[in-house]
C-alpha beads as a LAMMPS data file, in Angstrom:
LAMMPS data file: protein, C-alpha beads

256 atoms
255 bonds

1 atom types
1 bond types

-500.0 500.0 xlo xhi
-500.0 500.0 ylo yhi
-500.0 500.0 zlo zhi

Masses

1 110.0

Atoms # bond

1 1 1 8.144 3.177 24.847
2 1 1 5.756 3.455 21.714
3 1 1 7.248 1.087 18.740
4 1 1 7.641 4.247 16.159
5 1 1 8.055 6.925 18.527
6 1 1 10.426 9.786 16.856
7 1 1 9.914 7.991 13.345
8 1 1 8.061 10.185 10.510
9 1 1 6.332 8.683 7.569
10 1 1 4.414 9.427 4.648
11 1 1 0.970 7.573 3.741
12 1 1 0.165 7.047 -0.121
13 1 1 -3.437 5.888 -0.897
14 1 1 -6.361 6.936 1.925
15 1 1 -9.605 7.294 0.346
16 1 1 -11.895 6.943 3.170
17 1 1 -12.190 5.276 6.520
18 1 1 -12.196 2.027 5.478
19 1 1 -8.805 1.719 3.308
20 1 1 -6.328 -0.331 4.690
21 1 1 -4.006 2.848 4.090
22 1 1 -6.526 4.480 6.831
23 1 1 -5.581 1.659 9.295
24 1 1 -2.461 1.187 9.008
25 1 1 -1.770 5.061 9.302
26 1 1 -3.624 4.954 12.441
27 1 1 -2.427 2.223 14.034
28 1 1 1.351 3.950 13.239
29 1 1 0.406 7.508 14.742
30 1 1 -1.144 5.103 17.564
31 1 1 2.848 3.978 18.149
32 1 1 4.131 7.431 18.052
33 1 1 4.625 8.210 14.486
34 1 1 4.668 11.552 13.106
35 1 1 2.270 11.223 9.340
36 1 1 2.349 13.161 6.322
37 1 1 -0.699 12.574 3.843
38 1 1 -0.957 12.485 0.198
39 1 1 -4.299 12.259 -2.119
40 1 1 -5.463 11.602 -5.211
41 1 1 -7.729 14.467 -7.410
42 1 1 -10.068 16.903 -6.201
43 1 1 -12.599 13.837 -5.491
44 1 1 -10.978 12.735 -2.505
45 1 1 -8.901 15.681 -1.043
46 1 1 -12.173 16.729 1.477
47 1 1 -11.994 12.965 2.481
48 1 1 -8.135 12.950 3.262
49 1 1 -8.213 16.272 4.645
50 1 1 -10.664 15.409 7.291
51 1 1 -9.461 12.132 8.234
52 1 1 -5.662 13.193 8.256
53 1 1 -6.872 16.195 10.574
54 1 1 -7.321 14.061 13.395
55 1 1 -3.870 13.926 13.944
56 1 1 -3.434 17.498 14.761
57 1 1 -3.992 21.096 12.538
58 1 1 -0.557 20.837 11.289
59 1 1 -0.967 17.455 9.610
60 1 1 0.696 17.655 6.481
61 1 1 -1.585 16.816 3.369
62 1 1 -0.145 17.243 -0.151
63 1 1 -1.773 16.554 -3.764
64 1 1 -0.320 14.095 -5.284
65 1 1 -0.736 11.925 -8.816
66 1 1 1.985 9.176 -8.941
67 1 1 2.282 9.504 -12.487
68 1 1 4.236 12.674 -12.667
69 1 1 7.255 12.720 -11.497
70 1 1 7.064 17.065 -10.780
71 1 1 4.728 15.915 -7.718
72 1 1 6.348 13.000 -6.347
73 1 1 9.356 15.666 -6.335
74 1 1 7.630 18.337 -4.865
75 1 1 6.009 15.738 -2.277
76 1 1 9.445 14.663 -0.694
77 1 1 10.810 18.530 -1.235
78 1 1 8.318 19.516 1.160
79 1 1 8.420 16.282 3.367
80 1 1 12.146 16.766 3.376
81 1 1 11.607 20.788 4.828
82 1 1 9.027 19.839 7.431
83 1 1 10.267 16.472 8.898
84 1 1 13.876 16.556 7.897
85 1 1 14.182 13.088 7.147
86 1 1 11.842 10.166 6.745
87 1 1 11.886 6.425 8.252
88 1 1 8.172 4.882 6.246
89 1 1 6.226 5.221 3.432
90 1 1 3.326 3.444 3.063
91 1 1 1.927 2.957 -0.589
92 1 1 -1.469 1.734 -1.094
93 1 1 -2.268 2.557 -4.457
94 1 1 -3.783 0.677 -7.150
95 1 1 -5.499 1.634 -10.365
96 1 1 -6.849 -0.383 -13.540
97 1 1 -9.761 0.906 -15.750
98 1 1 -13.174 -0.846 -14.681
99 1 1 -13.628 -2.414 -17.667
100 1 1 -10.284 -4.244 -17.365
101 1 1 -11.481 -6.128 -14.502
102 1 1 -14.768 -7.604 -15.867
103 1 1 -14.963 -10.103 -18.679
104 1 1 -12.059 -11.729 -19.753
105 1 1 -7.928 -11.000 -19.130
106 1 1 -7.057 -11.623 -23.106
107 1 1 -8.698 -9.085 -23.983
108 1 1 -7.141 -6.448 -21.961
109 1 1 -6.414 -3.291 -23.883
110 1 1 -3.021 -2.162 -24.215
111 1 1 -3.735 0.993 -22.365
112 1 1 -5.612 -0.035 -19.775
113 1 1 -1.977 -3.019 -19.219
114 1 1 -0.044 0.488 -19.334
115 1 1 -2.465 2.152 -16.806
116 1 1 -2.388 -0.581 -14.278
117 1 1 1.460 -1.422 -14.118
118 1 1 1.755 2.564 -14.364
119 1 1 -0.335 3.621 -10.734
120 1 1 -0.265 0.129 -9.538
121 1 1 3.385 -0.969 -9.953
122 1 1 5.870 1.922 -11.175
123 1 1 4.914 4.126 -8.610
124 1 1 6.188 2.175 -6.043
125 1 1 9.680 2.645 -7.732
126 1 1 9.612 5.882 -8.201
127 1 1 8.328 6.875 -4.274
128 1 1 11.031 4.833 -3.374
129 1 1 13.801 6.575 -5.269
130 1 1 12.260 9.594 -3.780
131 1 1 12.174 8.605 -0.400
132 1 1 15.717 6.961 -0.462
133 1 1 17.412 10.418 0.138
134 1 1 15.349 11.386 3.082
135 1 1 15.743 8.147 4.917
136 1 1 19.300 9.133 6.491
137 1 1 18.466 6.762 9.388
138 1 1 17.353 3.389 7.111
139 1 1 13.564 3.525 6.850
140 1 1 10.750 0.692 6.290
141 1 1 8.783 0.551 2.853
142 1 1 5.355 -1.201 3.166
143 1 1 3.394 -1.655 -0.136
144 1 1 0.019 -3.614 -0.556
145 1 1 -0.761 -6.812 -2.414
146 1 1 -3.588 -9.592 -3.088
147 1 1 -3.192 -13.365 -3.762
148 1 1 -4.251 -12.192 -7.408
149 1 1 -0.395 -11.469 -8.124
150 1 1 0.374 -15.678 -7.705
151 1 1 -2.736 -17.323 -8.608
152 1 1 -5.599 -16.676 -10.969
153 1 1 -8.680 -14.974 -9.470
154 1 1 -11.253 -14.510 -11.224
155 1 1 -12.089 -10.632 -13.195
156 1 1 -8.918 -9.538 -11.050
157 1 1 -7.296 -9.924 -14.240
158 1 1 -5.073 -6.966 -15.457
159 1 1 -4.636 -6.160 -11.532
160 1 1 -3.277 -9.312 -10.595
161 1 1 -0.528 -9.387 -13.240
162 1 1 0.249 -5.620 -12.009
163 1 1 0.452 -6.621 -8.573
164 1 1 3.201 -9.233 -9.752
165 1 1 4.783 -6.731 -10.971
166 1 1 4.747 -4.826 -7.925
167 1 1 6.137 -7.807 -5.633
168 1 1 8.792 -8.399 -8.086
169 1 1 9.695 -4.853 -8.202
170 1 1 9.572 -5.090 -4.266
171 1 1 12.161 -7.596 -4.412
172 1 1 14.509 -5.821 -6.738
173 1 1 13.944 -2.484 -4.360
174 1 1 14.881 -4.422 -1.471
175 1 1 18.512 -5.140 -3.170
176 1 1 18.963 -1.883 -4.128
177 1 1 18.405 -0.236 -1.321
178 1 1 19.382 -2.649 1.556
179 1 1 22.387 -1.177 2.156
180 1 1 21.141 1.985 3.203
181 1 1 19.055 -0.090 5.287
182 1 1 16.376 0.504 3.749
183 1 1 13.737 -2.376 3.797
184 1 1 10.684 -3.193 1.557
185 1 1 8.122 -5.471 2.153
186 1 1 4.465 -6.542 0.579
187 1 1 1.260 -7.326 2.771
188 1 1 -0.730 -9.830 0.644
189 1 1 -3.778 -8.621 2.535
190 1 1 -7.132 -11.145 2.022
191 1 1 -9.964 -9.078 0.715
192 1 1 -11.349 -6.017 2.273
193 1 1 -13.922 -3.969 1.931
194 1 1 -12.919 -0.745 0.150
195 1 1 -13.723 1.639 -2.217
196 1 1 -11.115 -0.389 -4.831
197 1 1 -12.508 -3.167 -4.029
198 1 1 -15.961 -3.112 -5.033
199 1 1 -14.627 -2.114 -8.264
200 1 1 -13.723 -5.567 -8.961
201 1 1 -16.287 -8.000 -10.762
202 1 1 -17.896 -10.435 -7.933
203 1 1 -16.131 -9.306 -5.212
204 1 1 -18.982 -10.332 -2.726
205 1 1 -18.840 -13.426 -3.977
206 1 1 -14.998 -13.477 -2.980
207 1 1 -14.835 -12.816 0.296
208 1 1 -17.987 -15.658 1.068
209 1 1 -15.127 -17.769 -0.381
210 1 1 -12.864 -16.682 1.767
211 1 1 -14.610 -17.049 4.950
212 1 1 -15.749 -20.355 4.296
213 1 1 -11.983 -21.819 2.853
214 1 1 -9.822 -20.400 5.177
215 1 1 -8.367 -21.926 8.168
216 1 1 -9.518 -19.786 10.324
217 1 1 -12.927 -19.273 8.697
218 1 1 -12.876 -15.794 8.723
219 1 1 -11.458 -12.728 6.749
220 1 1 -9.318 -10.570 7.953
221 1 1 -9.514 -7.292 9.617
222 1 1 -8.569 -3.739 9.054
223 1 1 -7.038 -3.386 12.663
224 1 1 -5.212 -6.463 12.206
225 1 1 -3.667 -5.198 9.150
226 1 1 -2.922 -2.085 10.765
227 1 1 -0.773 -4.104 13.320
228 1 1 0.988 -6.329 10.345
229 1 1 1.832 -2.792 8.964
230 1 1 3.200 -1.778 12.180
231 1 1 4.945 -4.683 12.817
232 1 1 6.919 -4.086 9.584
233 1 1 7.915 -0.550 10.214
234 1 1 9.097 -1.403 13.839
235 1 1 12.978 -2.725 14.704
236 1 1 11.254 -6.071 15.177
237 1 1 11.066 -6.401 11.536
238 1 1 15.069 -5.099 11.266
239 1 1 15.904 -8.174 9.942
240 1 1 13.238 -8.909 7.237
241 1 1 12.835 -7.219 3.801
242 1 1 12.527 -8.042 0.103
243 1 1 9.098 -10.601 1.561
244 1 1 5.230 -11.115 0.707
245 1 1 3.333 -11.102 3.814
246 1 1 0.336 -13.024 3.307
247 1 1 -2.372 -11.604 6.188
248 1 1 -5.072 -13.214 5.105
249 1 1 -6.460 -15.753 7.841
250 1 1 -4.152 -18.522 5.975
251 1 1 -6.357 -18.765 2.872
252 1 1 -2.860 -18.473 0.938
253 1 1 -1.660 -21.969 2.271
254 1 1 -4.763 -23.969 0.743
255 1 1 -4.807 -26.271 -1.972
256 1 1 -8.766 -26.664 -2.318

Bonds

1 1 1 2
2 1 2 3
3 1 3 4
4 1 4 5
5 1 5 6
6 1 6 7
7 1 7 8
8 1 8 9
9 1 9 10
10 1 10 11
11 1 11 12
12 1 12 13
13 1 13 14
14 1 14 15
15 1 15 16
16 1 16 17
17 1 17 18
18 1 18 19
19 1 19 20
20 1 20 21
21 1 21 22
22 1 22 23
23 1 23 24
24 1 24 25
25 1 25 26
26 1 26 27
27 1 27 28
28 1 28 29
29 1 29 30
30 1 30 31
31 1 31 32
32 1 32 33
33 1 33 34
34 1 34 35
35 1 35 36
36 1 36 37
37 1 37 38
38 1 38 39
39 1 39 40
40 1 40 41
41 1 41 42
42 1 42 43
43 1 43 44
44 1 44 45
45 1 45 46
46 1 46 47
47 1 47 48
48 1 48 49
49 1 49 50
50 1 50 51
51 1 51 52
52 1 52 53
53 1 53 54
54 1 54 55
55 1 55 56
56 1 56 57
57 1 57 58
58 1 58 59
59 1 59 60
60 1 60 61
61 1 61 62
62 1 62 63
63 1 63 64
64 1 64 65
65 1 65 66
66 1 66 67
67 1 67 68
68 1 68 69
69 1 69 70
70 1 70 71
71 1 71 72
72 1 72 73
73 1 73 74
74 1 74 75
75 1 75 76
76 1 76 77
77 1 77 78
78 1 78 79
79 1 79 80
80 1 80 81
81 1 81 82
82 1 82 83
83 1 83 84
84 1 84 85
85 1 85 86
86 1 86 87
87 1 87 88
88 1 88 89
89 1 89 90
90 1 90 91
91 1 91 92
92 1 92 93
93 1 93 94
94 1 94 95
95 1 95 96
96 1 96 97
97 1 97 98
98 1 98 99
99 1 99 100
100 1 100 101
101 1 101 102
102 1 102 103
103 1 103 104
104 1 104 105
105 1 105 106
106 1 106 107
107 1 107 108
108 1 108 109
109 1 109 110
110 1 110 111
111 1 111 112
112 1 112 113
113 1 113 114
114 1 114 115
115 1 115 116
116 1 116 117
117 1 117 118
118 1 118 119
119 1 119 120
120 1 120 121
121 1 121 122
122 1 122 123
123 1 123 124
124 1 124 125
125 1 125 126
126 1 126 127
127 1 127 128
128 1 128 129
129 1 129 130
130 1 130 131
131 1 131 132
132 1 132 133
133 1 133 134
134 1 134 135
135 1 135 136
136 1 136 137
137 1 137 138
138 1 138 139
139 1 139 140
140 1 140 141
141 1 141 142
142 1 142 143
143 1 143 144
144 1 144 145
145 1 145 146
146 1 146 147
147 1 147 148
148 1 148 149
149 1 149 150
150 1 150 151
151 1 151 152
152 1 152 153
153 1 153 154
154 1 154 155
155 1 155 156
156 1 156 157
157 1 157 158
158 1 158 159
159 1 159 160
160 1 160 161
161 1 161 162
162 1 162 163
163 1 163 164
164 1 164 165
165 1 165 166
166 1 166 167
167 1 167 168
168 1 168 169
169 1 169 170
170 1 170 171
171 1 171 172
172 1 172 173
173 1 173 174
174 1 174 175
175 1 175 176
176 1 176 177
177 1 177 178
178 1 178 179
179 1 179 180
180 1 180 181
181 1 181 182
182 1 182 183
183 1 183 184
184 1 184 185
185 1 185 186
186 1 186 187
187 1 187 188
188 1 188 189
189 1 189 190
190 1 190 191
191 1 191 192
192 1 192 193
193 1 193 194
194 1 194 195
195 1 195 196
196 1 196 197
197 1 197 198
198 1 198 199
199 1 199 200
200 1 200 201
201 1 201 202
202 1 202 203
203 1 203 204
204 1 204 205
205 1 205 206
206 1 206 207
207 1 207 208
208 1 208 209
209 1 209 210
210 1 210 211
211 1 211 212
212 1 212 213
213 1 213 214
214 1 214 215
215 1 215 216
216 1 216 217
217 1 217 218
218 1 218 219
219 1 219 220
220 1 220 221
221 1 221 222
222 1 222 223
223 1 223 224
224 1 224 225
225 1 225 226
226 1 226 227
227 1 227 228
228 1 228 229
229 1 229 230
230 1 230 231
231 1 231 232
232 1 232 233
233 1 233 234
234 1 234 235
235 1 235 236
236 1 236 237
237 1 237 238
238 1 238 239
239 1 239 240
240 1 240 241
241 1 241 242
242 1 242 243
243 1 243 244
244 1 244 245
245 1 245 246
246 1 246 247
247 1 247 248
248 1 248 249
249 1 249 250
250 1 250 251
251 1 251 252
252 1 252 253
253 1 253 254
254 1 254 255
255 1 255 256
């Protein structure tokens, strides 16, 4: 039997093909998972809309900014009256102003430190408190992370103190809601081509590093992702929650 067959989920941060969102939604509807689709703005709503549509005409796609709390409402209202309940969310979303990640971290602005831990951080905590109700059955909460939340990397800056923020906020979710059986988890992924990611100041430069330092002397790979992402929303993760996966071909454990 498929790992997620009967489950129903909801995926928070597609922008095109190659997010890691993308892959890991696939590689869930490839276990039997039943998807619901959110996106960002006018900009990327075509994008969603015709990737999402693969999974059938009656894919459900939603607008949604996770800084107002009237759509995350209205998101699980309507995931609530077409699924019934909900076992995953995925969230995938990450924001800072470009300017905040080139030059130097000191001089971040104050807004731009708001905007970051705002769409990059809070909105994990408030999907979660609106998922909780729907997840009658327990559920499985998978966020995404970079090494940039424990150690310095360079013009990742306001972004890697966010995505501390988000880990730790992972933790304390985890508490809260374990005993509804409700797990959340972090994939530290290694760096990955995406639209987000060529935002950030020498990222080309980054993942030569990676490929050469690593153990396995590679970077990693959107499928393989996809199956770390499944791997958590499956009963063979039942027992894990409140972690930082690091799925980066072991560039996490090196010292030089």
């Amino acid at each position: 039997m498929s790992l997620l067959a009967g489950k129903t989920g909801i995926v928070f941060g597609v922008a095109n093909k190659r997010s890691i969102a993308w892959a890991i939604a696939q590689a869930w509807a490839k276990e039997g998972a039943k998807l619901a689709f959110t996106y960002q703005g006018e900009r990327l709503k075509d994008n969603v809309e015709e990737l999402a549509g693969t999974f059938g005409a009656d894919t459900l796609i939603l607008p949604c900014d996770v800084t107002k709390d009237e759509d995350i409402a209205r998101v699980f209202s309507e995931v609530g009256a077409k699924f019934g309940k909900l076992n995953l969310l995925l969230h995938s979303v990450a924001f800072a102003p470009k300017d905040a990640l080139e030059g130097q971290f000191v001089n971040t602005s104050r807004e731009a430190y708001r905007i970051a831990h705002d769409i990059s951080a809070y909105s994990l905590v408030a999907l979660a408190r609106g998922a909780a109700p729907l997840m009658t059955e327990g559920g499985s909460i998978v966020a995404m992370s970079y090494y940039g939340a424990e150690k310095v990397v360079p013009h990742y800056n306001v972004m890697g103190v966010a995505k501390a923020s988000l880990e730790a906020s992972t933790r304390y979710l985890a508490y809260d809601l374990g005993p509804s059986k409700i797990r959340v988890n972090c994939i530290s992924a290694g760096p990955v081509n995406t639209l987000a990611a060529r935002g950030i100041s020498g990222f080309g430069e980054m993942i030569k590093i990676y490929e050469q330092r690593s153990p396995l002397k590679r970077n990693v790979t959107n499928d393989e992702l996809g199956a770390t992402g499944t791997f958590l929303a499956s009963d063979g993760a039942a027992a894990i929650t409140g972690q930082v996966l690091y799925v980066d071909c072991g560039y996490q454990i090196m010292g030089m």
